[in-house]
C-alpha positions as CSV (number, residue, x, y, z in Angstrom):
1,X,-2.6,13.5,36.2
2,X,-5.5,10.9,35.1
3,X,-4.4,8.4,32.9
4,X,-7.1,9.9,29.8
5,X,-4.7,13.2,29.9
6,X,-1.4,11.3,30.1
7,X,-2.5,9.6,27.0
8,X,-3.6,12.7,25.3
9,X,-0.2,14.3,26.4
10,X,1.8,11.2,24.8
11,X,-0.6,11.3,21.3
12,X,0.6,15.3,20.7
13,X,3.9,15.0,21.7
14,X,4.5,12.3,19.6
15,X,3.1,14.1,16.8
16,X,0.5,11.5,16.7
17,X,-2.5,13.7,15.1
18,X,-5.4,12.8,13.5
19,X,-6.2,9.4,15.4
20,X,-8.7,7.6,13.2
21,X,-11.3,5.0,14.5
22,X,-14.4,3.8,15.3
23,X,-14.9,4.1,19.1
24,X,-16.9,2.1,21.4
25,X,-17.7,2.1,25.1
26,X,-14.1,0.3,26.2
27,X,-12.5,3.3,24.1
28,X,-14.5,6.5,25.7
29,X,-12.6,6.6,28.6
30,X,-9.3,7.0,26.3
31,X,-10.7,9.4,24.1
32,X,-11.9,12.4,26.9
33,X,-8.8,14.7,25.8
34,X,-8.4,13.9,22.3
35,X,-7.8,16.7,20.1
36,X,-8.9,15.4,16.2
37,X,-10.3,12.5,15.8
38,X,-11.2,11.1,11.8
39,X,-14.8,9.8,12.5
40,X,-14.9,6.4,10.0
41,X,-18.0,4.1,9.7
42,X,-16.4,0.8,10.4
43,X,-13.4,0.0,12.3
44,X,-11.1,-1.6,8.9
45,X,-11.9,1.7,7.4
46,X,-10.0,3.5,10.1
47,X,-7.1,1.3,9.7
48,X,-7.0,1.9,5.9
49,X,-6.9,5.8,6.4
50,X,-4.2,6.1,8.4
51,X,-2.5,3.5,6.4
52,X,-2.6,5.5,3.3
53,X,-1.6,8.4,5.6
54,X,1.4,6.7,7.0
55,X,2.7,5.9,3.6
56,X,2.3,9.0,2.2
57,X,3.5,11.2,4.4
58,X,6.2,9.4,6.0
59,X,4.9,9.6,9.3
60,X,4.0,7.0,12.0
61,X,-0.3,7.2,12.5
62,X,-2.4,6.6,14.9
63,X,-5.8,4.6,15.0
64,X,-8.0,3.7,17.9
65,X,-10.1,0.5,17.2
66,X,-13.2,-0.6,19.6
67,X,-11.7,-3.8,21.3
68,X,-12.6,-7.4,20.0
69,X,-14.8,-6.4,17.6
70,X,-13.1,-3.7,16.2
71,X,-10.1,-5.6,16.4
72,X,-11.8,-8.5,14.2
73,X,-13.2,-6.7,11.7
74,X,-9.5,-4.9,11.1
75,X,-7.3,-7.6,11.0
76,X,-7.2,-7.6,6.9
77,X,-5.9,-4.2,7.1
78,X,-3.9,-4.5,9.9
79,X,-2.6,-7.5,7.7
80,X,-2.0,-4.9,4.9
81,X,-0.3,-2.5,6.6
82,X,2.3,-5.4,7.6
83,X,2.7,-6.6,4.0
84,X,3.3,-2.9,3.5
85,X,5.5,-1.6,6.1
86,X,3.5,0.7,7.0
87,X,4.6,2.3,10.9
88,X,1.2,2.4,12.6
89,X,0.4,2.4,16.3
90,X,-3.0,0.4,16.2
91,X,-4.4,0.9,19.8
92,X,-8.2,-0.8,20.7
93,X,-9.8,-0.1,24.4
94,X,-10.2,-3.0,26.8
95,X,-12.3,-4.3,29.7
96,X,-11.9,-2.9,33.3
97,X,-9.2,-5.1,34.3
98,X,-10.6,-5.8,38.1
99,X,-13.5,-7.8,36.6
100,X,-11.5,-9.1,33.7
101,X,-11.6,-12.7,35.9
102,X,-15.1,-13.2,35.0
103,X,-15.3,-12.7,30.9
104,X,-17.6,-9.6,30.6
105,X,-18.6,-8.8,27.2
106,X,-16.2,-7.3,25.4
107,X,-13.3,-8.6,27.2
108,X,-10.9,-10.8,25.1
109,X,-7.2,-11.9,25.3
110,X,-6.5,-8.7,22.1
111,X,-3.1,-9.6,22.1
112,X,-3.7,-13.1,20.6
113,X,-6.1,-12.4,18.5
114,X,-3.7,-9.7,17.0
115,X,-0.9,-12.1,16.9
116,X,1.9,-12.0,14.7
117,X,0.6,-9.6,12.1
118,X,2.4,-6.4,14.5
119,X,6.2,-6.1,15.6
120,X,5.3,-5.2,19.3
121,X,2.2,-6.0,21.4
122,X,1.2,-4.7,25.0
123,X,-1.5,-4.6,26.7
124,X,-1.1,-1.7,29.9
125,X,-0.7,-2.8,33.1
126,X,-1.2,0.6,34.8
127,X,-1.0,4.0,34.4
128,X,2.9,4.9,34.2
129,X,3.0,1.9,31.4
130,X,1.0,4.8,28.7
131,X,4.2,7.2,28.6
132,X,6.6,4.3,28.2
133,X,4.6,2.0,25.9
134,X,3.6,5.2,23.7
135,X,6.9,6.1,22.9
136,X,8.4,2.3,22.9
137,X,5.3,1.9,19.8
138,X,6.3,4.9,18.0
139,X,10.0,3.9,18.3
140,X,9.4,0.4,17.0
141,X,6.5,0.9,14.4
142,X,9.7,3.5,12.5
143,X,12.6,0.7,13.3
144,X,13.5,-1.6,10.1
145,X,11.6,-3.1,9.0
146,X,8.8,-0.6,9.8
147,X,5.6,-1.4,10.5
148,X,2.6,-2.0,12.3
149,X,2.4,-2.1,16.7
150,X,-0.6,-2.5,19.0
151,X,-1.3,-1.7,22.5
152,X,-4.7,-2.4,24.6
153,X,-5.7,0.2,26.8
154,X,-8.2,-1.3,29.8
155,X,-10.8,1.4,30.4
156,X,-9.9,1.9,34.2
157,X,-6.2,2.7,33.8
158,X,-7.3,5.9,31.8
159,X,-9.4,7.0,35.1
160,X,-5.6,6.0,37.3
161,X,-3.8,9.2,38.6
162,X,-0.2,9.1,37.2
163,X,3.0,11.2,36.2
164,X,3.8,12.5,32.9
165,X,7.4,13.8,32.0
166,X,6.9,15.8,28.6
167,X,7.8,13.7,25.9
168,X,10.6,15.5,23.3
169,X,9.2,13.7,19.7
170,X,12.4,11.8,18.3
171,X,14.3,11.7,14.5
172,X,14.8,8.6,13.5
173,X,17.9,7.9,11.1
174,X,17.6,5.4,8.0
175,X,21.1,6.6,7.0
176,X,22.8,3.2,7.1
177,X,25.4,2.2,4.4
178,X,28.2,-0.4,4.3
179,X,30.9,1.0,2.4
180,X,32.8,-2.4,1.9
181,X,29.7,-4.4,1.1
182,X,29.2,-1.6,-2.1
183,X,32.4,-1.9,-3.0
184,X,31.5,-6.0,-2.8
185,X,28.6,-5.4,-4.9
186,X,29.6,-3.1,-7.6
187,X,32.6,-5.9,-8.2
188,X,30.3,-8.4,-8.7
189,X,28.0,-6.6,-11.2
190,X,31.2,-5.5,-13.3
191,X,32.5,-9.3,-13.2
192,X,29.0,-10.5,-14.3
193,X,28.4,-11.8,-17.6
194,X,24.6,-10.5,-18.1
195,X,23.8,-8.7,-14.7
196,X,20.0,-6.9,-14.6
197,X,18.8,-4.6,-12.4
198,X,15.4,-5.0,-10.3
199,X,13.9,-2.3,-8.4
200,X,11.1,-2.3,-5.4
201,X,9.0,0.0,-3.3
202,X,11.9,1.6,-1.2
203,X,12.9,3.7,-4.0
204,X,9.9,5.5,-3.3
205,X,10.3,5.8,0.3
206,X,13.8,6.9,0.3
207,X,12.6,9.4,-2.6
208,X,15.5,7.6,-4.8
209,X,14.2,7.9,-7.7
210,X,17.2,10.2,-9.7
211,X,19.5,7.9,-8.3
212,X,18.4,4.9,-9.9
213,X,17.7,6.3,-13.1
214,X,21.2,7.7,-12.9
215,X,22.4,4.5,-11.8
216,X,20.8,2.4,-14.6
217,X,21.9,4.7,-17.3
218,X,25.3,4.7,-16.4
219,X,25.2,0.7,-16.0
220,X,23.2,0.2,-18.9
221,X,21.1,-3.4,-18.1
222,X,18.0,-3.9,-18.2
223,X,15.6,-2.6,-15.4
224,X,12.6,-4.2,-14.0
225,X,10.5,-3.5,-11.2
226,X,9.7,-6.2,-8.5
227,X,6.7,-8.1,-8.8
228,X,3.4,-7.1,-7.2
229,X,5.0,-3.7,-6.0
230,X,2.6,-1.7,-3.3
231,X,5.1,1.4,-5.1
232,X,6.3,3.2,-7.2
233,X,9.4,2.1,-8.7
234,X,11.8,3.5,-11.8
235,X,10.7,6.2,-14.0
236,X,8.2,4.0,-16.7
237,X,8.9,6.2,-19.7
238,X,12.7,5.8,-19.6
239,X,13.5,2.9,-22.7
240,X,15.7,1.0,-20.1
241,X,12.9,0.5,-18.0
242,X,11.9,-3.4,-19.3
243,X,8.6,-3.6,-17.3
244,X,7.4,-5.1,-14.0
245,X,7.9,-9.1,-13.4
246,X,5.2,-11.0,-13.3
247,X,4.7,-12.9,-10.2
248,X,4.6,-16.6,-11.1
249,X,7.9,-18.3,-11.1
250,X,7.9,-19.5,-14.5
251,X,7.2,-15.6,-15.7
252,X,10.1,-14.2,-14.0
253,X,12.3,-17.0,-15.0
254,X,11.2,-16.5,-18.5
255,X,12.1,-12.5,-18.1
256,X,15.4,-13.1,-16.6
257,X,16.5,-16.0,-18.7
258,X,19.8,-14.6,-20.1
259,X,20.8,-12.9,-17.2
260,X,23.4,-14.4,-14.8
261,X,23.4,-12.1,-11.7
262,X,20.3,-10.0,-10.5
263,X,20.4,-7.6,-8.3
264,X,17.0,-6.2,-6.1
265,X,17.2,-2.9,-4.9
266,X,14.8,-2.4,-2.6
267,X,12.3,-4.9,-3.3
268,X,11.9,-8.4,-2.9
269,X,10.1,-11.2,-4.7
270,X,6.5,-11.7,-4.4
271,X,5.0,-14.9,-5.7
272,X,1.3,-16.2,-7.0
273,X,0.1,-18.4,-7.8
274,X,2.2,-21.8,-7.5
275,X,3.9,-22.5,-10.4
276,X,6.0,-25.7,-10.0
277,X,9.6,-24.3,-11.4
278,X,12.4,-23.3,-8.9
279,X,12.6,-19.8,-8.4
280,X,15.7,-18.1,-10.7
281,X,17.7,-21.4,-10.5
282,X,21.8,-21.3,-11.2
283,X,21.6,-16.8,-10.9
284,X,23.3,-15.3,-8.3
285,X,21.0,-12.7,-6.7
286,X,21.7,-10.1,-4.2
287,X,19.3,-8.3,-2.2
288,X,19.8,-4.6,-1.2
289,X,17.4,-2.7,1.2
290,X,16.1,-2.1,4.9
291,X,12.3,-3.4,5.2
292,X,13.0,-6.6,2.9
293,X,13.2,-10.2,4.4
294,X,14.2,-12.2,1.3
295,X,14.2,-15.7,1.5
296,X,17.2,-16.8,-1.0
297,X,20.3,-15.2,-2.3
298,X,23.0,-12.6,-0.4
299,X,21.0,-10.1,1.3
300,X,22.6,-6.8,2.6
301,X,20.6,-4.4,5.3
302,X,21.4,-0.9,3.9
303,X,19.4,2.3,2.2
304,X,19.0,2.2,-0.9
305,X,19.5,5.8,-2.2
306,X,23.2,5.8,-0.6
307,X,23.6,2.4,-2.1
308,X,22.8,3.8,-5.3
309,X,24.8,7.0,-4.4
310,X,28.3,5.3,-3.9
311,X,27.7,2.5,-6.4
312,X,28.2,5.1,-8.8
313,X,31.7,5.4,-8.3
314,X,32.6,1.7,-9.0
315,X,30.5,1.0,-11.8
316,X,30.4,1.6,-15.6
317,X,28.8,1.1,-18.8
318,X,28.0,-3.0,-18.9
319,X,25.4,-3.3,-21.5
320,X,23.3,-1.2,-24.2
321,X,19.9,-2.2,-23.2
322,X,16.7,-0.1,-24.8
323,X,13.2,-1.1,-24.3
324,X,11.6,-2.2,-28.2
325,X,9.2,-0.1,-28.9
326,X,5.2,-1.2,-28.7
327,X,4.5,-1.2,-32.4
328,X,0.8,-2.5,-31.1
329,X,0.3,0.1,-28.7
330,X,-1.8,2.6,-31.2
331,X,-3.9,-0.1,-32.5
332,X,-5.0,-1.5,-29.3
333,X,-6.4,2.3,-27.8
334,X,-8.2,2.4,-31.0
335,X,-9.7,-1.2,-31.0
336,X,-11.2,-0.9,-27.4
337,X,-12.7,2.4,-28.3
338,X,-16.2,0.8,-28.3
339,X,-15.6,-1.5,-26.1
340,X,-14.2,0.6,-23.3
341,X,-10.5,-1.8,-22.9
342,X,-8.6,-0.9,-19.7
343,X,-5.9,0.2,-22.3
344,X,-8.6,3.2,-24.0
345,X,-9.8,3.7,-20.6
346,X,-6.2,4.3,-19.2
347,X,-5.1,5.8,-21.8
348,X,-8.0,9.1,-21.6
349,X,-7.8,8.8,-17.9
350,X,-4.1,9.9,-18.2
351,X,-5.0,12.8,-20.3
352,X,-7.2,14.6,-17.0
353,X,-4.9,13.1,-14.2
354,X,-1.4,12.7,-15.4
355,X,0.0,14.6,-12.4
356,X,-2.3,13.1,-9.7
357,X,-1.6,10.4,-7.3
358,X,-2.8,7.0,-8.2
359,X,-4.3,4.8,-5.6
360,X,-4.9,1.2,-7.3
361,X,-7.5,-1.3,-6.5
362,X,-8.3,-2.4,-9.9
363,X,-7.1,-5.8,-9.8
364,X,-7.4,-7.1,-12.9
365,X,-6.5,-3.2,-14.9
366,X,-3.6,-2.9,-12.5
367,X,-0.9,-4.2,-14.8
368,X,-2.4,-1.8,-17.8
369,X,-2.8,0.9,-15.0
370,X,0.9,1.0,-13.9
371,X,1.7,0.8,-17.9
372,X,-0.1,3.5,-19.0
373,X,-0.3,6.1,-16.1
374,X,3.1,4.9,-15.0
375,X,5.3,5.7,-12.0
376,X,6.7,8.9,-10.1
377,X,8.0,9.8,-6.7
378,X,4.6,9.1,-4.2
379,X,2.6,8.7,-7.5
380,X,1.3,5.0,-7.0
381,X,0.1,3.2,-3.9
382,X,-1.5,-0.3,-4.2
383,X,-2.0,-3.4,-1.4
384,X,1.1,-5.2,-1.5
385,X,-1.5,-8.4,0.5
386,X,-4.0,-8.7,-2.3
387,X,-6.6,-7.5,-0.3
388,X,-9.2,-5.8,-1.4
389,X,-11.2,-2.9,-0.2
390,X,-8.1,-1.2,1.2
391,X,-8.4,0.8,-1.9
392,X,-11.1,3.5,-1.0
393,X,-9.7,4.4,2.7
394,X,-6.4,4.4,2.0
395,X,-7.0,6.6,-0.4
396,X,-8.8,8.9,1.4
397,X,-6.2,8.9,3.7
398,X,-3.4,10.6,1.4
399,X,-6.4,12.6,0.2
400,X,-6.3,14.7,3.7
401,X,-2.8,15.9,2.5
402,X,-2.7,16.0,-1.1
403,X,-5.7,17.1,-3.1
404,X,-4.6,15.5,-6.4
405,X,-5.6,12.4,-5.6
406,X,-6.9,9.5,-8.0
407,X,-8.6,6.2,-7.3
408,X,-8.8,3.4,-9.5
409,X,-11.2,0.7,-8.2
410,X,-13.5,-2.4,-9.2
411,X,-16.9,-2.3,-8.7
412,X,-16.6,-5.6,-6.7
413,X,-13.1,-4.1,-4.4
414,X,-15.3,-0.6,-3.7
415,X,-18.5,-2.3,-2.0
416,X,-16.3,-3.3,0.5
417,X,-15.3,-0.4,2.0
418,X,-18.1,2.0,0.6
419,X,-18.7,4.0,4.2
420,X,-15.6,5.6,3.3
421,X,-17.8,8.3,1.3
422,X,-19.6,9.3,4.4
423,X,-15.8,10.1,6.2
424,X,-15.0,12.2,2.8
425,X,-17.9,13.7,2.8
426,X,-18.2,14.5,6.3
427,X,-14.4,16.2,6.3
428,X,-14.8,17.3,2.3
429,X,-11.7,15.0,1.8
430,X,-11.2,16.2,-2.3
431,X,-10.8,12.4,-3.4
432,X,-11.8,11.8,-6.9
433,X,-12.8,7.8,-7.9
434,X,-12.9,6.3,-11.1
435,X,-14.9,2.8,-10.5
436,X,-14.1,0.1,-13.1
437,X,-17.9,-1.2,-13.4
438,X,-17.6,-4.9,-15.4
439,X,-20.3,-6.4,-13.1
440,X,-18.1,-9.5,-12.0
441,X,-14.4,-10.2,-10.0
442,X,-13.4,-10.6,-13.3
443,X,-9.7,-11.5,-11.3
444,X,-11.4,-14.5,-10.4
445,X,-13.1,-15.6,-13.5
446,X,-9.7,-14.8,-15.3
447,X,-8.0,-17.5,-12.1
448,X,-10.8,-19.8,-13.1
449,X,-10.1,-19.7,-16.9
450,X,-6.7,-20.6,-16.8
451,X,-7.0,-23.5,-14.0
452,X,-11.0,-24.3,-13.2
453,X,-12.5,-23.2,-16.8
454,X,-15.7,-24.7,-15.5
455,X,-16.1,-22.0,-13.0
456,X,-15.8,-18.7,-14.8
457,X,-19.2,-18.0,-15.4
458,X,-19.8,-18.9,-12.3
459,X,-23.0,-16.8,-10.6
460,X,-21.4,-16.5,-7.5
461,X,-18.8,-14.3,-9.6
462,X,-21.1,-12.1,-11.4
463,X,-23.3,-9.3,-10.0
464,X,-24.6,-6.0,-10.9
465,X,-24.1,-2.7,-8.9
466,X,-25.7,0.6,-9.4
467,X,-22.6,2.2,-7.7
468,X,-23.8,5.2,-8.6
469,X,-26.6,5.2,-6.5
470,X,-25.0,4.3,-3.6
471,X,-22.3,7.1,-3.8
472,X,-25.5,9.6,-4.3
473,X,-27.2,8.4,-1.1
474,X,-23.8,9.7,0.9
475,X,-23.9,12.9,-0.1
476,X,-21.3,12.5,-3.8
477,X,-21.6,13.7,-6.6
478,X,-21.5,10.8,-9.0
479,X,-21.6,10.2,-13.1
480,X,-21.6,7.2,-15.2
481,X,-19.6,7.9,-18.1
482,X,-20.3,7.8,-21.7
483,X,-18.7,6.1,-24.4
484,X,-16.8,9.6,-25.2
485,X,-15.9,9.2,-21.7
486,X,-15.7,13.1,-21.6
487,X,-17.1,13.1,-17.8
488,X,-13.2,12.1,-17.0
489,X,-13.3,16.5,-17.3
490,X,-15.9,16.7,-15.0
491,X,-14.2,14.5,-12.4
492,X,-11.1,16.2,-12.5
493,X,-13.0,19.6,-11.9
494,X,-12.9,21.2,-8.1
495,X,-11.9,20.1,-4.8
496,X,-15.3,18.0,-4.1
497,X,-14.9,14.1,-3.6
498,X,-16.6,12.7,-6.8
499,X,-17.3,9.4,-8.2
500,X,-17.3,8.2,-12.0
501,X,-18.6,4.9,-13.2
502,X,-17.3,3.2,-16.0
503,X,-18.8,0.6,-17.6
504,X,-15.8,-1.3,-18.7
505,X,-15.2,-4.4,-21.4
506,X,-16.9,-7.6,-19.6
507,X,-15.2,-10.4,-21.4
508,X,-12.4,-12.1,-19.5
509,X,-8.9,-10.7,-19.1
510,X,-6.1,-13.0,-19.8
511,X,-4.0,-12.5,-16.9
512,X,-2.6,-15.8,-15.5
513,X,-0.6,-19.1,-17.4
């Protein structure tokens, strides 16, 4: 059997399907028996989708880049999809390896280039290496911590005759609990003074989320969500719920003053920019999950939604904690009503997409965002690496399985990655996109107020974008909105991908010290 089929064979048995790329000439001869392949318009974009994919569904993707320079121009994402955990098998075509001695175009050492930012990294040798490295990627990409694995295919091991043994897909287990370090735990929170609770992204991906409301009620303490979370979280509109940390070191000290023992459950602690105090000095934290690598306190490898399970027979009622209420709340929607605030605009937006999936890539509205339209089992999906122009492909990738999708994007984040709207329109991918037009990287400016005030009206942060032209000229329907903001109804209409401009309050957020 030629090497081409082998790898075909490997890609559907491993329930592999849709590979996404950008191919090239070094990838053709790996592609001759594929069976659906998502057409993108630049290799990162390809990366993004099956990112977003990955994540949402739970299920190890697939994406086929076009050697060095495909490779190149994906590392960002590929970098995202690490910061995320996301299990990918990231696969880019390679020079014919019997002239590889002589540096033809094309031909690069991938492997290098690719580097740390993937778990496991092979380049094939011959043509009984695909069945073995294909299933070796898959196993490792869903391994704790997941994430991202690459392999180089040289173009003349796909023309090799070879043997293929049907591959039988595997079910991996993430059902790993210590019974005696719960037991540990659940002491220590009843012996501690002022103990609070922190939760992270693998509540969402171990679909915990009745657990850890049931677990904070019964305990009590206050709950916060870990800083910078790519996820969703705890249930927002429960009063126990005290807000996300912030985070600078100095913020979350500040949130968790009084409190002598925290305890992460599955999340970790994400920090920018410097701030010169020591991180949570004198508390004694603990750190509970499978994909997190903390870097201080007691740290035990286990799954969150069975921690949370047997915790709850060795805890009880420690505190009376209850979110105060936002007095302010009210007056600020009606304030930024002629203004267009991210708090008004949020707060209509909800009203049209309460139930959708929110993708979030609007950077300096992302802390109102997460406030307003709050969090739910797969409901929110952001870059845990800062990067931006993830946004829009990512996106689009959970769009191929769920139609109620909703992104939230700055004009600066979505020229990055615009020729995503030629991949949903060419596959009618039903995304709908709310652009949050303030004609600057207003993140920036808002950096450069608090620490370099004589750069934040600097030109080289400003521009102006008339992003609804561009989403015209690929085929999408797009609106600017009106004060009233009443096209938010026409956006939520149909299955069509669509595109609404907003053109949001330009004065400077405040969002660092």
């Amino acid at each position: 059997m030629r090497g081409s089929q082998i790898f075909a064979n490997a890609i559907e048995d491993l329930d592999l399907y849709p590979v996404f790329g950008n191919p090239g000439t070094t990838e053709l001869p790996a592609l001759r028996n594929i069976k659906s392949y998502i057409l993108t318009l630049h290799d990162s974009i390809s990366v993004g989708m099956a990112d977003g994919l990955a994540q949402y569904s739970g299920k190890v993707k697939m994406v086929n880049l076009h050697t060095l320079p495909g490779l190149a121009n994906s590392m960002a994402f590929i970098y995202t999809a690490k910061m995320n955990h996301t299990p990918l098998i990231i696969t880019a075509g390679q020079q014919d390896m019997r002239h590889m001695v002589l540096e033809p175009i094309l031909y690069y050492n991938l492997e290098n280039v690719i580097s740390d930012a993937v778990k496991f990294k092979y380049e094939l040798r011959n043509v009984d290496d695909i069945e073995i490295a294909m299933k070796r990627a898959k196993l490792i990409a869903q391994t704790p911590p997941t994430g991202p694995v690459f392999l180089s295919l040289p173009m003349n091991i796909m023309d090799m005759d070879g043997t293929y043994s049907k591959m039988d897909d595997f079910n991996f287990s993430y059902e790993l609990i210590n019974i005696e370090a719960v037991k540990e735990i659940s002491e220590k929170i009843m012996r501690a003074k002022n103990p609070a609770i922190v939760f992270g992204y693998e509540i969402d991906i171990f679909n915990a989320f009745k657990e850890a409301e049931e677990f904070a009620e019964k305990l009590g303490c206050p709950v916060f969500g870990e800083p910078l979370s790519s996820r969703a979280v705890f249930n927002t509109e429960n009063t126990i719920f005290a807000g996300d940390l912030m985070p600078g070191s100095t913020l979350i000290n500040l949130s968790l003053l009084n409190n002598d023992l925290i305890v992460f459950i599955g999340g970790d602690i994400t920090l920018y920019p410097y701030l010169p105090s020591p991180i949570l000095p004198g508390k004694d934290l603990i750190f509970i999950g499978l994909n997190i690598s903390p870097k201080m306190g007691n740290f035990y490898q286990m799954n969150p939604k069975l921690f949370l399970k047997e915790s709850m027979k060795y805890i009880e009622k420690k505190c009376n904690y209850s979110r105060p209420k936002d007095l302010t709340f009210a007056t600020k929607i009606a304030n930024e009503r002629s203004s267009l605030g991210f708090n008004y605009v949020m707060y209509q937006t909800k009203k049209f997409f309460k139930d959708y999936t929110i993708v979030d890539e609007s950077i300096s509205a992302s802390y109102t965002l997460r406030n307003i339209l709050g969090y739910k089992s797969k409901g929110y999906f952001t870059a845990k690496s800062g990067q931006l122009g993830w946004g829009l492909p990512a996106s689009a990738g959970i769009a191929m399985q769920n139609k109620k999708v909703l992104l939230v994007i700055g004009d600066g984040s979505f020229m990055y990655t615009m020729q995503t709207l030629w991949t949903l329109k060419k596959y009618n991918i039903p995304l709908k996109i709310v652009v949050l037009r303030n004609n600057a990287y207003n993140i920036l400016r808002s950096f450069a107020k608090s620490y370099y005030p004589e750069m934040e009206n600097s030109p080289f942060l400003k521009f102006e974008l008339e992003i609804e032209r561009f989403a015209q000229s690929f085929g999408i329907q797009s609106q600017v909105a009106g004060n009233d903001l009443k096209e938010l109804s026409w956006l939520a209409e149909g299955e069509d991908p669509k595109v609404l401009v907003i053109d949001v309050d330009k004065n400077i957020p405040k969002l660092f010290l």
